[in-house]
PDB file of N, CA, C and O in Angstrom:
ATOM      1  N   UNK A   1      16.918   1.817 -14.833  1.00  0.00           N
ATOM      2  CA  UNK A   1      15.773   0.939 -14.694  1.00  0.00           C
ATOM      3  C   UNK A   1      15.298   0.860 -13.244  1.00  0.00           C
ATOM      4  O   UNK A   1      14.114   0.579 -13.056  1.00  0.00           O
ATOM      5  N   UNK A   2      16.314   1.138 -11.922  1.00  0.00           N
ATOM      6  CA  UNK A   2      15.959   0.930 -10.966  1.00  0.00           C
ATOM      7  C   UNK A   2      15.142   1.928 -10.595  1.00  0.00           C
ATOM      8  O   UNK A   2      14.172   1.512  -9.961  1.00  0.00           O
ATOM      9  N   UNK A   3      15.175   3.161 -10.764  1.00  0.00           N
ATOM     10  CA  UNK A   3      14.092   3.999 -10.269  1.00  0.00           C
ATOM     11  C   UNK A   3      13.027   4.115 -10.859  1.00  0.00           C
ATOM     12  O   UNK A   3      12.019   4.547 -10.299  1.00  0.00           O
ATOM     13  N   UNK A   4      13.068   3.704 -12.241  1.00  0.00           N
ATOM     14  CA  UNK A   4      11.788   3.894 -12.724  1.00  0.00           C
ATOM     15  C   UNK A   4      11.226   2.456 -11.831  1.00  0.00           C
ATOM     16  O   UNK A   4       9.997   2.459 -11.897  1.00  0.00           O
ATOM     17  N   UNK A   5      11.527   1.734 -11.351  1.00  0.00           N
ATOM     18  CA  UNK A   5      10.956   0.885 -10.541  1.00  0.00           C
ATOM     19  C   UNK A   5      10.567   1.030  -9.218  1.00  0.00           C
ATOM     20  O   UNK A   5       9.620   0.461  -8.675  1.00  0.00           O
ATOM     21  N   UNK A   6      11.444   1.924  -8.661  1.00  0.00           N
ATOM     22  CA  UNK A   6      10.957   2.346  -7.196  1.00  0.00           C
ATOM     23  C   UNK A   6      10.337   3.472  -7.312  1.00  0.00           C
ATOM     24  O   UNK A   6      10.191   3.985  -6.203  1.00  0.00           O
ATOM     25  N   UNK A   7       9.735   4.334  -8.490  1.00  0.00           N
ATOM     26  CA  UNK A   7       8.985   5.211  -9.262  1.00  0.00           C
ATOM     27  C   UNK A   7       7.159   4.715  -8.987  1.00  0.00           C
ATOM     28  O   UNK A   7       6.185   5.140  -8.366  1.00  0.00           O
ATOM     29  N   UNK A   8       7.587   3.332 -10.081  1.00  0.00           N
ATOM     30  CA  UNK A   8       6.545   2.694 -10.084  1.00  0.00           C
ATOM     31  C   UNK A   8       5.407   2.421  -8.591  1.00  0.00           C
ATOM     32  O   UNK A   8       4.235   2.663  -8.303  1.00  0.00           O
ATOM     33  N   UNK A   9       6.785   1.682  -7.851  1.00  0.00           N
ATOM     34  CA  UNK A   9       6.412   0.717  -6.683  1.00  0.00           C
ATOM     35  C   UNK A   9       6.087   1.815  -5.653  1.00  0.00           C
ATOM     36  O   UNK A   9       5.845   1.270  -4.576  1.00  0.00           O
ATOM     37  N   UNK A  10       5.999   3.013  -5.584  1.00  0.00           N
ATOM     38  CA  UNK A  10       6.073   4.328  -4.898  1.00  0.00           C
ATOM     39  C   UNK A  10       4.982   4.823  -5.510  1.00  0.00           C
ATOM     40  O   UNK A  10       4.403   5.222  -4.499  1.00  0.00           O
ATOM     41  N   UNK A  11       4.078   5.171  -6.624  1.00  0.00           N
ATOM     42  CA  UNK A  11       2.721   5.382  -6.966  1.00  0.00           C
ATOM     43  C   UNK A  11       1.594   4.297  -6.528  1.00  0.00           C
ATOM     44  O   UNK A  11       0.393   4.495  -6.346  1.00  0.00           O
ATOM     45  N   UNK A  12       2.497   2.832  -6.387  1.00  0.00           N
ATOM     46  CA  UNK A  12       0.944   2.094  -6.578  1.00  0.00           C
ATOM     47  C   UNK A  12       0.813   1.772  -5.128  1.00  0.00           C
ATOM     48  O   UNK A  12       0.061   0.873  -4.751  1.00  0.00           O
ATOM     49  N   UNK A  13       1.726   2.684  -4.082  1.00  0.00           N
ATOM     50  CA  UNK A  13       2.323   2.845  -2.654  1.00  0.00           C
ATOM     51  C   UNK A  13       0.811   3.465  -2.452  1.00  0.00           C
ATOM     52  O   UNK A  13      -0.239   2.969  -2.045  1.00  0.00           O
ATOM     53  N   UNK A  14       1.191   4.824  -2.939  1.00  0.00           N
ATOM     54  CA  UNK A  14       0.279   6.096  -2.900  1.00  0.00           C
ATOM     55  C   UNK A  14      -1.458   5.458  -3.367  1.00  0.00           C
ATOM     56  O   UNK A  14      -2.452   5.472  -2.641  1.00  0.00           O
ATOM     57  N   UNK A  15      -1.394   5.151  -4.216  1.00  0.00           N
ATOM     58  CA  UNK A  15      -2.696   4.456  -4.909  1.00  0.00           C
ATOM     59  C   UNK A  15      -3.359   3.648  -3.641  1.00  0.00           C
ATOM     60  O   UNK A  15      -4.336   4.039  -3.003  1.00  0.00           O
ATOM     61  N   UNK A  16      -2.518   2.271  -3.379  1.00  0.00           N
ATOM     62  CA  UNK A  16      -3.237   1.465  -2.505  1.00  0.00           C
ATOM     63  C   UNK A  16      -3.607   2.400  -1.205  1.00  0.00           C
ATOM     64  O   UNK A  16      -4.758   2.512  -0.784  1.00  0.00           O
ATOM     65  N   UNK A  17      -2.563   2.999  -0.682  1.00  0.00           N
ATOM     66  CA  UNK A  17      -2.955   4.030   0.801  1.00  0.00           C
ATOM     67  C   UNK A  17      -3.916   4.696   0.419  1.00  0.00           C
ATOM     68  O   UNK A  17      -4.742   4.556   1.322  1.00  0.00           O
ATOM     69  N   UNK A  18      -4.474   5.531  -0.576  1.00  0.00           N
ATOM     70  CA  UNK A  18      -5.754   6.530  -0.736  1.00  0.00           C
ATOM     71  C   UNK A  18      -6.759   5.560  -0.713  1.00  0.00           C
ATOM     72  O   UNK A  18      -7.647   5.542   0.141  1.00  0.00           O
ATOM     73  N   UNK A  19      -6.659   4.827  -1.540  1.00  0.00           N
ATOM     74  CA  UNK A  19      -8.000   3.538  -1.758  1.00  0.00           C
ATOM     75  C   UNK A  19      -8.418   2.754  -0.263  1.00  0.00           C
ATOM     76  O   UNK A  19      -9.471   2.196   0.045  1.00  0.00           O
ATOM     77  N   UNK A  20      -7.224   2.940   0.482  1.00  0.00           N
ATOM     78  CA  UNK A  20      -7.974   2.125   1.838  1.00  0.00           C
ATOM     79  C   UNK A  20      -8.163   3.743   2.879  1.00  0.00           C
ATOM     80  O   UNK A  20      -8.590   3.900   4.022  1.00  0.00           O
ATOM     81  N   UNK A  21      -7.975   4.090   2.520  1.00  0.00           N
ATOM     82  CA  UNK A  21      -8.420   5.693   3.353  1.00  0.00           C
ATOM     83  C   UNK A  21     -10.332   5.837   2.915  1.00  0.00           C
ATOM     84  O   UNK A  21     -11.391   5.899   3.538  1.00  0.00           O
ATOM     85  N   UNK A  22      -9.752   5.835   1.098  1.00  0.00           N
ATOM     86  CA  UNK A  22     -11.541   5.980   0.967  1.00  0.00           C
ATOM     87  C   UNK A  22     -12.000   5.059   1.193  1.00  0.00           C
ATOM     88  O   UNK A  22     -13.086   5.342   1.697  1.00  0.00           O
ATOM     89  N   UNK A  23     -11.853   3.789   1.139  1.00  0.00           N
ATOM     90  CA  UNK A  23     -13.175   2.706   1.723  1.00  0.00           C
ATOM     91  C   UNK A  23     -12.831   2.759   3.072  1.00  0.00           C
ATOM     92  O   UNK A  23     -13.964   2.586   3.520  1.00  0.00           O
ATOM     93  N   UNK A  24     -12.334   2.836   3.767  1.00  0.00           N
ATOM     94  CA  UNK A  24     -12.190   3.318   5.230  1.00  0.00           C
ATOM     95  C   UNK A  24     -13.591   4.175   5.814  1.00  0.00           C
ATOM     96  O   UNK A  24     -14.507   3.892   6.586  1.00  0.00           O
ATOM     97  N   UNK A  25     -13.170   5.507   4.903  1.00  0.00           N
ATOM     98  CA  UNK A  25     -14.090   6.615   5.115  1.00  0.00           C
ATOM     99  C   UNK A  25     -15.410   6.351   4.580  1.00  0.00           C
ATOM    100  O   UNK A  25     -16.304   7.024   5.094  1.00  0.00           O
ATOM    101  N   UNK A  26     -15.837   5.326   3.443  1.00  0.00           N
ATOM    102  CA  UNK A  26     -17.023   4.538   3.288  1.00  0.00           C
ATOM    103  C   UNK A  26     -17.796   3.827   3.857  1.00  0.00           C
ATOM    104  O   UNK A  26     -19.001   3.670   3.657  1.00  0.00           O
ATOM    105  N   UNK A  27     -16.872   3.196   4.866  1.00  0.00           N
ATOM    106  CA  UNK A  27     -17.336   2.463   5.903  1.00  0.00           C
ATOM    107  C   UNK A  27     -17.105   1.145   6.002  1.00  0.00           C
ATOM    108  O   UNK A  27     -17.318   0.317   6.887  1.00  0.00           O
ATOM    109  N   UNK A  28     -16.610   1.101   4.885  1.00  0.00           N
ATOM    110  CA  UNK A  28     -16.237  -0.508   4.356  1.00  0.00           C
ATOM    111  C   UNK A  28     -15.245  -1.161   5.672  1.00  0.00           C
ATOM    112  O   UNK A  28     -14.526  -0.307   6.190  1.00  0.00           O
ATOM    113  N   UNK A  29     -15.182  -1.961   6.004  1.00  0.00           N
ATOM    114  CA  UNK A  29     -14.729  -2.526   6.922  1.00  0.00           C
ATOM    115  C   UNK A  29     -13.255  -3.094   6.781  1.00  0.00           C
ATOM    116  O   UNK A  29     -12.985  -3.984   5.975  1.00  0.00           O
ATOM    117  N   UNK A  30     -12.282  -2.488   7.665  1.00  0.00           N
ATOM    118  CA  UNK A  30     -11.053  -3.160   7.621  1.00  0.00           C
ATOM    119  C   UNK A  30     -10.038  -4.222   6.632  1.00  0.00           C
ATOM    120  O   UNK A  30      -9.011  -4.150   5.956  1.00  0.00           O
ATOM    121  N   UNK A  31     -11.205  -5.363   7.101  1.00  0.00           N
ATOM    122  CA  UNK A  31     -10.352  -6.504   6.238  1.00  0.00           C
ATOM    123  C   UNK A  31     -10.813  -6.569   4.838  1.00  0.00           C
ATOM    124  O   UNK A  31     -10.052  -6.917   3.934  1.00  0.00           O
ATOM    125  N   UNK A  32     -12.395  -6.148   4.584  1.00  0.00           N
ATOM    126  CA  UNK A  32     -12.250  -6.401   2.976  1.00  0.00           C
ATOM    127  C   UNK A  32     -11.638  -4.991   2.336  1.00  0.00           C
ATOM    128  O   UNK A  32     -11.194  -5.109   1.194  1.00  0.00           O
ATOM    129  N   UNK A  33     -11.571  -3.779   2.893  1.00  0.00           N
ATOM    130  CA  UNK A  33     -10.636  -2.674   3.026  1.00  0.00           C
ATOM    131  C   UNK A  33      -9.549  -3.392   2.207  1.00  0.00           C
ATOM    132  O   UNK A  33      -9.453  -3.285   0.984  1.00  0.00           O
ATOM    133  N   UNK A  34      -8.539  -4.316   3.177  1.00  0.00           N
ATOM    134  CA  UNK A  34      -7.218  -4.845   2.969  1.00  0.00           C
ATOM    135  C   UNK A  34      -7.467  -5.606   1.638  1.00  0.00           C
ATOM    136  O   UNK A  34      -6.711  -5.417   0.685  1.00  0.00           O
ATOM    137  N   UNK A  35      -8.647  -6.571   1.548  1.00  0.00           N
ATOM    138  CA  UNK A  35      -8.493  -7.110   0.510  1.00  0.00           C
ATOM    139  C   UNK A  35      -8.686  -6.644  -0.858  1.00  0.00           C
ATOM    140  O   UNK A  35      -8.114  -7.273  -1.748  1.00  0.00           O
ATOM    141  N   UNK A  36      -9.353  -5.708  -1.139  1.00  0.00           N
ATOM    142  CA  UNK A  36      -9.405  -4.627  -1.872  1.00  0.00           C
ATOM    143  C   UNK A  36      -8.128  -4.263  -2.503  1.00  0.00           C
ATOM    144  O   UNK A  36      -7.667  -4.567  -3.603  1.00  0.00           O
ATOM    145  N   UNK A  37      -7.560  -3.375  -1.325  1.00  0.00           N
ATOM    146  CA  UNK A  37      -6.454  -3.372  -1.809  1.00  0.00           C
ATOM    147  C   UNK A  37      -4.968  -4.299  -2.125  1.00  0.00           C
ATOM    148  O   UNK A  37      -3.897  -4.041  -2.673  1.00  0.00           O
ATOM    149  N   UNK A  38      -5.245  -4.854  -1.814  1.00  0.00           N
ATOM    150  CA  UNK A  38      -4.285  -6.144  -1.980  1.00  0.00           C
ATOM    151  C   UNK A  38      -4.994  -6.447  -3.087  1.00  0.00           C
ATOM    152  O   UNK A  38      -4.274  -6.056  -4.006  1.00  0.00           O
ATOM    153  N   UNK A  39      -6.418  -7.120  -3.759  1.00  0.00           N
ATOM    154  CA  UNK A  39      -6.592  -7.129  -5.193  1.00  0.00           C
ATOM    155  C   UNK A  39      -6.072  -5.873  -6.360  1.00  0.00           C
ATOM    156  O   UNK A  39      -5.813  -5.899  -7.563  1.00  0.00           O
ATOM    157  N   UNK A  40      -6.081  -4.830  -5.332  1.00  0.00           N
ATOM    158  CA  UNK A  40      -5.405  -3.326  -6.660  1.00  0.00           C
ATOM    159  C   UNK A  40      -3.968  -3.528  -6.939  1.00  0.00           C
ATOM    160  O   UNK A  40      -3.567  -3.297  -8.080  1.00  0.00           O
ATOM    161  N   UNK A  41      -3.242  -3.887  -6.135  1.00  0.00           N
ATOM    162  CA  UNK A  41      -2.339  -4.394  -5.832  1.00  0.00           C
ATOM    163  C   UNK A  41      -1.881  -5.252  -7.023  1.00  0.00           C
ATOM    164  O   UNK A  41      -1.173  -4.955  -7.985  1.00  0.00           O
ATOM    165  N   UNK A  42      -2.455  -6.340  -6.700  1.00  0.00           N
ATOM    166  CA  UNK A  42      -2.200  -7.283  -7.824  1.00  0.00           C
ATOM    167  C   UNK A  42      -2.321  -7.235  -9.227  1.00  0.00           C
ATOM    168  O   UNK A  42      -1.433  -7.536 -10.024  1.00  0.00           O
ATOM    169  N   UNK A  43      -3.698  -6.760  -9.551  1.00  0.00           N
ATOM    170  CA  UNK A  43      -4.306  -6.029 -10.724  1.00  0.00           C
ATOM    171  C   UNK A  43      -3.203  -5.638 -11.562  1.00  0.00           C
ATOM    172  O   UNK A  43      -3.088  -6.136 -12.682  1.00  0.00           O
ATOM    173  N   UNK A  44      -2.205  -4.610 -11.027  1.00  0.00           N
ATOM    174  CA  UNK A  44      -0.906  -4.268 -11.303  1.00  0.00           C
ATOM    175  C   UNK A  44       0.484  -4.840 -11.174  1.00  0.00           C
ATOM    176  O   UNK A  44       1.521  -4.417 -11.685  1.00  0.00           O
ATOM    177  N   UNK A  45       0.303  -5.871 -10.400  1.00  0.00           N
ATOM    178  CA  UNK A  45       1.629  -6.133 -10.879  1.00  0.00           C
ATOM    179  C   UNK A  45       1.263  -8.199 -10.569  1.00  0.00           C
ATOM    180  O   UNK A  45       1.697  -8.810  -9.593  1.00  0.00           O
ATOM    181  N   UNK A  46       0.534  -8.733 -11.525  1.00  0.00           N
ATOM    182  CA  UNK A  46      -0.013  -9.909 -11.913  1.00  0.00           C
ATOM    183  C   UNK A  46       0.841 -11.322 -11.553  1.00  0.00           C
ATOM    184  O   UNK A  46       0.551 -12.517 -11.502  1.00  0.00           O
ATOM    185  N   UNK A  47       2.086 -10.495 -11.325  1.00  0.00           N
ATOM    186  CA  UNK A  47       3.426 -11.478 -11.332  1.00  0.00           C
ATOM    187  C   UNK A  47       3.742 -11.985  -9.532  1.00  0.00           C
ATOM    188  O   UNK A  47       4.228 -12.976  -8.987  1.00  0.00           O
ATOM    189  N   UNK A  48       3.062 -10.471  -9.004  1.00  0.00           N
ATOM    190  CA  UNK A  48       3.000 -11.326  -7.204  1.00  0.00           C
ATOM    191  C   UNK A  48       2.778 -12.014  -6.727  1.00  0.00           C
ATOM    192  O   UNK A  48       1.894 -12.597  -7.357  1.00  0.00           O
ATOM    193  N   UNK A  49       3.120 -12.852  -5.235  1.00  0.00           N
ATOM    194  CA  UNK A  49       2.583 -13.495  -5.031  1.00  0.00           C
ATOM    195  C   UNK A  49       1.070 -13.062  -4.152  1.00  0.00           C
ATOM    196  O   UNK A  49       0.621 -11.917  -4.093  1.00  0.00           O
ATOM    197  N   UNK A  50       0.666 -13.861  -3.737  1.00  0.00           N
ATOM    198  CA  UNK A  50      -0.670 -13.002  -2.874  1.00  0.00           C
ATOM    199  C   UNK A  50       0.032 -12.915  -1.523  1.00  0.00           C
ATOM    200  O   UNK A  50      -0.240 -12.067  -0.673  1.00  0.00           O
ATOM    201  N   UNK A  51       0.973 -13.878  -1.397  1.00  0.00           N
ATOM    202  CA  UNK A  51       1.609 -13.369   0.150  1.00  0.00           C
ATOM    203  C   UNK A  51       2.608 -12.067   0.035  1.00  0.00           C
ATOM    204  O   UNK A  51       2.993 -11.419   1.009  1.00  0.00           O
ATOM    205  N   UNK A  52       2.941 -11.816  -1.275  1.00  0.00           N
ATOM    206  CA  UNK A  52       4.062 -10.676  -1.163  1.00  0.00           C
ATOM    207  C   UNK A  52       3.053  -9.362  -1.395  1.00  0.00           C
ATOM    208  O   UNK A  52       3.360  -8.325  -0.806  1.00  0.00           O
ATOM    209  N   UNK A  53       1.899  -9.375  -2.208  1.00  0.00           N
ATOM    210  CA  UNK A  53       0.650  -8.458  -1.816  1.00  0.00           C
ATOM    211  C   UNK A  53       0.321  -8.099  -0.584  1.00  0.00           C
ATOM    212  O   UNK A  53       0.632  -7.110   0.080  1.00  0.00           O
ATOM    213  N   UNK A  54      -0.290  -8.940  -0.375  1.00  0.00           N
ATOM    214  CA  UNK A  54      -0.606  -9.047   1.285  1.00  0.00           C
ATOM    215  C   UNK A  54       0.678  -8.123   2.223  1.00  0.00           C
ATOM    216  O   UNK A  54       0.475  -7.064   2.817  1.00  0.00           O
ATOM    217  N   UNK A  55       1.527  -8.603   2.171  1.00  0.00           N
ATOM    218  CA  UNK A  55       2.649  -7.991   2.519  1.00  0.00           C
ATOM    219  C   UNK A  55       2.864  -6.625   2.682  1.00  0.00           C
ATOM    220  O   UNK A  55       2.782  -5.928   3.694  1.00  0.00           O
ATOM    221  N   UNK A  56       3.060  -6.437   1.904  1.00  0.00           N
ATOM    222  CA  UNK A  56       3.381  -5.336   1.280  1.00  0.00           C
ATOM    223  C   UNK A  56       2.021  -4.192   1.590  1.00  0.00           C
ATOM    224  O   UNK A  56       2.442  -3.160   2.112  1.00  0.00           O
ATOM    225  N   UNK A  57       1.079  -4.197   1.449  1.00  0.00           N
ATOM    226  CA  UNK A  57      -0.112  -3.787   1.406  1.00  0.00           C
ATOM    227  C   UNK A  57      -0.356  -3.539   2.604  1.00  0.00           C
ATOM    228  O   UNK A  57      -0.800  -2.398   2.732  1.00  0.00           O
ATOM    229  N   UNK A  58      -0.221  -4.366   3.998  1.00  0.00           N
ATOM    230  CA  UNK A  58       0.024  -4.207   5.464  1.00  0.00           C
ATOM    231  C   UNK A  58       0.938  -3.492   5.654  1.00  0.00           C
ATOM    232  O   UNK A  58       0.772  -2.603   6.489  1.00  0.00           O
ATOM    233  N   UNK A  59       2.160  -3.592   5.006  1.00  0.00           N
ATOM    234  CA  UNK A  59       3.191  -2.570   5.566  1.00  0.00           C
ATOM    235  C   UNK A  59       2.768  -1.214   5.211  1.00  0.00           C
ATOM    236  O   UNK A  59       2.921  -0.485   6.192  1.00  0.00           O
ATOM    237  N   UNK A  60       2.194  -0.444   3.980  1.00  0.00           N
ATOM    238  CA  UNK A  60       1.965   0.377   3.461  1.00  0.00           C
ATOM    239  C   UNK A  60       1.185   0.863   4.534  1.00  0.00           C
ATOM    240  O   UNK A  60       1.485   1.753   5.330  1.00  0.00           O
ATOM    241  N   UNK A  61      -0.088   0.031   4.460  1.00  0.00           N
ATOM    242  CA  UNK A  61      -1.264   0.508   5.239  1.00  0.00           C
ATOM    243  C   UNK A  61      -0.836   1.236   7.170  1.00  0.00           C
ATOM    244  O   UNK A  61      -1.299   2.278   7.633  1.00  0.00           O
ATOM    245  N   UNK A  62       0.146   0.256   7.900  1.00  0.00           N
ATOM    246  CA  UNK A  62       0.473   0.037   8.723  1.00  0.00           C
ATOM    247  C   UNK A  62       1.142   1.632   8.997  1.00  0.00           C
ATOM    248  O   UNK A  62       0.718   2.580   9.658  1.00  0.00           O
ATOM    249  N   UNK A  63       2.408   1.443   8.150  1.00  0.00           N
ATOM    250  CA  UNK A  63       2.924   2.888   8.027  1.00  0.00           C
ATOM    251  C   UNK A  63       2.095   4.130   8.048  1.00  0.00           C
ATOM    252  O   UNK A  63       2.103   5.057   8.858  1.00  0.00           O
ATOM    253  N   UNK A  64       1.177   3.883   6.672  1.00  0.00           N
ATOM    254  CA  UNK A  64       0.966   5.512   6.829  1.00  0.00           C
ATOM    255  C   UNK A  64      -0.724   5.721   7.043  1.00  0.00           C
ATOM    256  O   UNK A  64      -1.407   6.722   6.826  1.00  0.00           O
ATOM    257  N   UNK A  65      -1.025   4.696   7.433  1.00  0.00           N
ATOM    258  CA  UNK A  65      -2.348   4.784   7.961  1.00  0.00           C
ATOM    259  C   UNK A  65      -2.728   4.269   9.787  1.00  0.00           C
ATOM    260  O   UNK A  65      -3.526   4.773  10.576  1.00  0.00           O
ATOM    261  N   UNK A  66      -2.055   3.432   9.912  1.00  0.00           N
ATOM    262  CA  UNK A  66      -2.066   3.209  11.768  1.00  0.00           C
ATOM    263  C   UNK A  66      -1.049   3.587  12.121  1.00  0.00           C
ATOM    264  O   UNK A  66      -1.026   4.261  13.151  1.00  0.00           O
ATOM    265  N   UNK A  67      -0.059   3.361  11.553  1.00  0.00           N
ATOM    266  CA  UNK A  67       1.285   3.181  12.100  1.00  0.00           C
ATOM    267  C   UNK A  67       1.596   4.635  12.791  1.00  0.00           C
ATOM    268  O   UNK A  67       0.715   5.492  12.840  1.00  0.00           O
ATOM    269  N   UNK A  68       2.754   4.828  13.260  1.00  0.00           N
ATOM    270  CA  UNK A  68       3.351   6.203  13.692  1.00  0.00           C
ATOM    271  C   UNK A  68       4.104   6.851  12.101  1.00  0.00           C
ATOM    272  O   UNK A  68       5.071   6.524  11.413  1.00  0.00           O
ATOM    273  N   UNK A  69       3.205   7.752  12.039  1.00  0.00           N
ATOM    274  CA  UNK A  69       4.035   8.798  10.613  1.00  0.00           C
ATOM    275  C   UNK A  69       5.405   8.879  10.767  1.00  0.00           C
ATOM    276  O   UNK A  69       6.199   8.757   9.834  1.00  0.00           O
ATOM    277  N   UNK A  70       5.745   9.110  12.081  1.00  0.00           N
ATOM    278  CA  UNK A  70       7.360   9.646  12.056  1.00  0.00           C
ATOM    279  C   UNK A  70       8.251   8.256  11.988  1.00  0.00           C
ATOM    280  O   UNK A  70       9.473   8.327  11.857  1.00  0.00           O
ATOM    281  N   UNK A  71       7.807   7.432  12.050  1.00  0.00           N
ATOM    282  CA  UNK A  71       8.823   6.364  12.391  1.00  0.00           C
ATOM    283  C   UNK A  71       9.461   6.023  10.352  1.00  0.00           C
ATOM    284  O   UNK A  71       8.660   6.156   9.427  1.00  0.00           O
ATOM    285  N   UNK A  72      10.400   5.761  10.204  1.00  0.00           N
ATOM    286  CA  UNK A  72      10.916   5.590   8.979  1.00  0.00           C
ATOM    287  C   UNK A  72      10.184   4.012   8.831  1.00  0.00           C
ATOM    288  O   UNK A  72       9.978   3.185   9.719  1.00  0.00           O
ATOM    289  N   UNK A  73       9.915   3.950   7.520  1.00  0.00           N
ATOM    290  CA  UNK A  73       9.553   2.927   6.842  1.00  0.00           C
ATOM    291  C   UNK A  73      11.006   2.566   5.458  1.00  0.00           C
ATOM    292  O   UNK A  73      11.909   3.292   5.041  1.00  0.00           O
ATOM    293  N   UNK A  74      10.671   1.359   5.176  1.00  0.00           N
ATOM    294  CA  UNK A  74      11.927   1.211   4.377  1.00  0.00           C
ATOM    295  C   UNK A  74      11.379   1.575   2.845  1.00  0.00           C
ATOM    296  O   UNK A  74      10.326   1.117   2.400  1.00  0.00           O
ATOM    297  N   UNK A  75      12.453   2.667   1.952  1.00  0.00           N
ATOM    298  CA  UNK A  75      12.212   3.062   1.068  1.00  0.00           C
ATOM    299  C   UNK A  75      10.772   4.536   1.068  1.00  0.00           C
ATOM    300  O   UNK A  75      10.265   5.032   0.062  1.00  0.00           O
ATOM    301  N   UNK A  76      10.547   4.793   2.137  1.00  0.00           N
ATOM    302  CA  UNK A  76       9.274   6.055   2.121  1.00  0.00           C
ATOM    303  C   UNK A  76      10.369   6.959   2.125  1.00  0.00           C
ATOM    304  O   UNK A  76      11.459   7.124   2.673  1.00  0.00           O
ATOM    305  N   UNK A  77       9.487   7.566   1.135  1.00  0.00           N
ATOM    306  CA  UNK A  77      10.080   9.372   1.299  1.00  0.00           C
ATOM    307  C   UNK A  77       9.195  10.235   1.529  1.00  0.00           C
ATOM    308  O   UNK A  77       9.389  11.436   1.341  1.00  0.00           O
ATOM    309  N   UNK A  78       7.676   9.553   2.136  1.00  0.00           N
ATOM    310  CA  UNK A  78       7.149  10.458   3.020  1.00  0.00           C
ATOM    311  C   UNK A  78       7.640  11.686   4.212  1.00  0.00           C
ATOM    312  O   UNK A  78       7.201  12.836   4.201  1.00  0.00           O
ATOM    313  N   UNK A  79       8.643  11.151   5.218  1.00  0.00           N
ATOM    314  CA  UNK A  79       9.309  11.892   5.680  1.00  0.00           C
ATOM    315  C   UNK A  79      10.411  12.137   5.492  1.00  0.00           C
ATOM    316  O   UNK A  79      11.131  11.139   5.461  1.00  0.00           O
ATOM    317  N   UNK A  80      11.222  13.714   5.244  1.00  0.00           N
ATOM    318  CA  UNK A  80      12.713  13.195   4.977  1.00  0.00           C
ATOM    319  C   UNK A  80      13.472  13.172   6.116  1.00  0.00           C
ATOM    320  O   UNK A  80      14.643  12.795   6.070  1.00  0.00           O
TER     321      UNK A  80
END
């Protein structure tokens, strides 16, 4: 059960990061960017809180969109 959970939580990883890349590249602006995705976010998993969205959604973003690629994030298997 656990990986099909970190399965899960690892697509809607991938999902939210493309979705703020393309409204990024739309032009859409930063924060409703974030909120966007933090609503896709939720959409899927209904049971969050909006602070553990939020969360979570910054770290994602942070990592593999500002952040430094090489630096390890917890649970990415972006880099091995």
């Amino acid at each position: 059960m656990a990986s099909d959970t970190s399965e899960t939580v690892r697509r809607c990883e991938r999902a939210v990061v493309a979705a703020y890349r393309d409204l990024r590249a739309l032009g859409t602006c930063d924060l409703d960017a974030f909120g966007a995705c933090t609503t896709l976010y939720r959409i899927h998993h209904p049971d969050a809180s909006l602070n553990e969205a939020r969360r979570l959604v910054a770290e994602w973003i942070d990592h593999h969109v500002m952040g430094d690629g090489n630096a390890a994030a917890p649970d990415c298997r972006c880099h091995p």
